[in-house]
C-alpha positions as CSV (number, residue, x, y, z in Angstrom):
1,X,102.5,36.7,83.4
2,X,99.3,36.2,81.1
3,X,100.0,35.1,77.9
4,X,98.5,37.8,76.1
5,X,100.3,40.5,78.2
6,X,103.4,38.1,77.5
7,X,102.6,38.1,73.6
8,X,102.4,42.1,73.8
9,X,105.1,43.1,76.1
10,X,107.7,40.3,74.1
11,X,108.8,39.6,77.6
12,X,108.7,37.3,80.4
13,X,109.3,36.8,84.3
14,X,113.2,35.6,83.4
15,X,113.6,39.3,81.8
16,X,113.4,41.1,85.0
17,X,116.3,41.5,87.0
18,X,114.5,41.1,90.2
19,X,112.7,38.5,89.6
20,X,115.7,36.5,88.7
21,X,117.3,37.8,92.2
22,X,113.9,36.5,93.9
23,X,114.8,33.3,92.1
24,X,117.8,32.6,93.1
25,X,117.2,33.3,96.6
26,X,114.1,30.7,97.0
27,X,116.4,28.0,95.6
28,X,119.2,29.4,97.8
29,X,116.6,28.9,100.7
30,X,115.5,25.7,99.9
31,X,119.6,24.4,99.3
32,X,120.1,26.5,102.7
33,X,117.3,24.4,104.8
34,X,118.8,21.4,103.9
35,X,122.7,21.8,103.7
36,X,122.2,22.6,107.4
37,X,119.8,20.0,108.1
38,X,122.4,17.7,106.9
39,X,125.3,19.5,108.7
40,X,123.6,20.5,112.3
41,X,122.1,16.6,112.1
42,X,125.4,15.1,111.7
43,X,127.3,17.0,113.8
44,X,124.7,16.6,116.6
45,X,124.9,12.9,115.9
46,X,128.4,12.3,115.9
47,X,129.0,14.8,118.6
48,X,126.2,14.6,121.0
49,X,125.5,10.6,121.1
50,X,122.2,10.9,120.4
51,X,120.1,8.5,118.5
52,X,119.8,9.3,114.6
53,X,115.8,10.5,114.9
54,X,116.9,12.8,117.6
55,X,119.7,14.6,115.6
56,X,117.3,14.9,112.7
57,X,114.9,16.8,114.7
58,X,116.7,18.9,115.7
59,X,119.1,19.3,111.9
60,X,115.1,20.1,110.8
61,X,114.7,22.5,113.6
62,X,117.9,24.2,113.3
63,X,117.0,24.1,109.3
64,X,114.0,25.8,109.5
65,X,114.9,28.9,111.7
66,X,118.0,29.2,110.0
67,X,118.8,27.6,106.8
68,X,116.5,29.7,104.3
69,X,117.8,32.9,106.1
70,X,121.4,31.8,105.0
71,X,120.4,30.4,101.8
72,X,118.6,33.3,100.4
73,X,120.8,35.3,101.3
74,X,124.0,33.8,100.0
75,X,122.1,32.6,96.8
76,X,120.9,36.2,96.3
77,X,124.3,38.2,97.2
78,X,126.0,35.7,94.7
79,X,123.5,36.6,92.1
80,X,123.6,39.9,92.5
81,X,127.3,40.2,92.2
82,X,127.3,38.2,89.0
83,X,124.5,40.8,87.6
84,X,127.0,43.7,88.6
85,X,130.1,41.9,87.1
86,X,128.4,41.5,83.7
87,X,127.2,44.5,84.0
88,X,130.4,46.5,84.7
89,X,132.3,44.5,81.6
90,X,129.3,45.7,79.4
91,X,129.9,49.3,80.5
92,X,133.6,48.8,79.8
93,X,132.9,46.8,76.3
94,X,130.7,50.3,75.8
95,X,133.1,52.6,77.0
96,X,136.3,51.4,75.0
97,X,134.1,51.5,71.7
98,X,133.0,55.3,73.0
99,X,134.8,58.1,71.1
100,X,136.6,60.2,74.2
101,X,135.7,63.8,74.9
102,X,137.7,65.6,72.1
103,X,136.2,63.6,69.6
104,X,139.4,61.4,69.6
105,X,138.5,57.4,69.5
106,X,140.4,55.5,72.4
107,X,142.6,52.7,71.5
108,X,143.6,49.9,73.8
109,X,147.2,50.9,75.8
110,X,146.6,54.5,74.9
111,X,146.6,56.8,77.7
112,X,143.7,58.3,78.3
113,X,145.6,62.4,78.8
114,X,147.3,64.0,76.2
115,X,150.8,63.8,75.4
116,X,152.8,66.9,75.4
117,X,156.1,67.1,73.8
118,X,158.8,69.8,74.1
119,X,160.8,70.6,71.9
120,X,164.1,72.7,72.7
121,X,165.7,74.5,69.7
């Protein structure tokens, strides 16, 4: 964002709510490529027998094709649920403070109908 658009606005790219999701899935992308460079590598070096270059290869190949895929996704899912749980206990914060329909302010433990009492006499 320009600085002066920055200055006017009082915002930046950190406000947004997408922008923080796009975040989090590059860095999910990048973590992704290489956890299963490191894991497919390993695993076709132990398991396979070939030589260490070899398994590399193809950790990187496997890594490529499918380790940003994963990552983003993951990273952004992850994200997104933290954005909707913060959300949710705002709306509850909110809601609890909220007077109720009949004008009636909520207390903690109090049931939300109306308590009718009989009396026989």
């Amino acid at each position: 964002m320009p600085a002066h658009l920055k200055l006017a606005t009082g915002r930046n790219s950190s406000d947004s709510t997408d922008a923080s999701i796009g975040h989090a899935a590059v860095r999910g992308a990048i973590v992704g490529y290489f956890a299963v460079l490191v894991l497919v590598g390993a695993l076709v070096f132990t398991v396979a027998g070939v030589g260490l270059g070899t398994a590399v290869a193809v950790g990187a190949y496997v890594g490529i094709w499918g380790g940003p895929g994963w990552g983003g996704m993951v990273a952004a899912q992850i994200h997104a649920d933290r954005i909707e749980a913060a959300e949710r206990s705002a709306s509850r914060r909110g809601s609890e403070e909220a007077d109720g329909p009949d004008g009636v302010r909520a207390t903690r433990g109090s049931s939300a109908a109306p308590q009718v009492r009989e009396s026989v006499g």
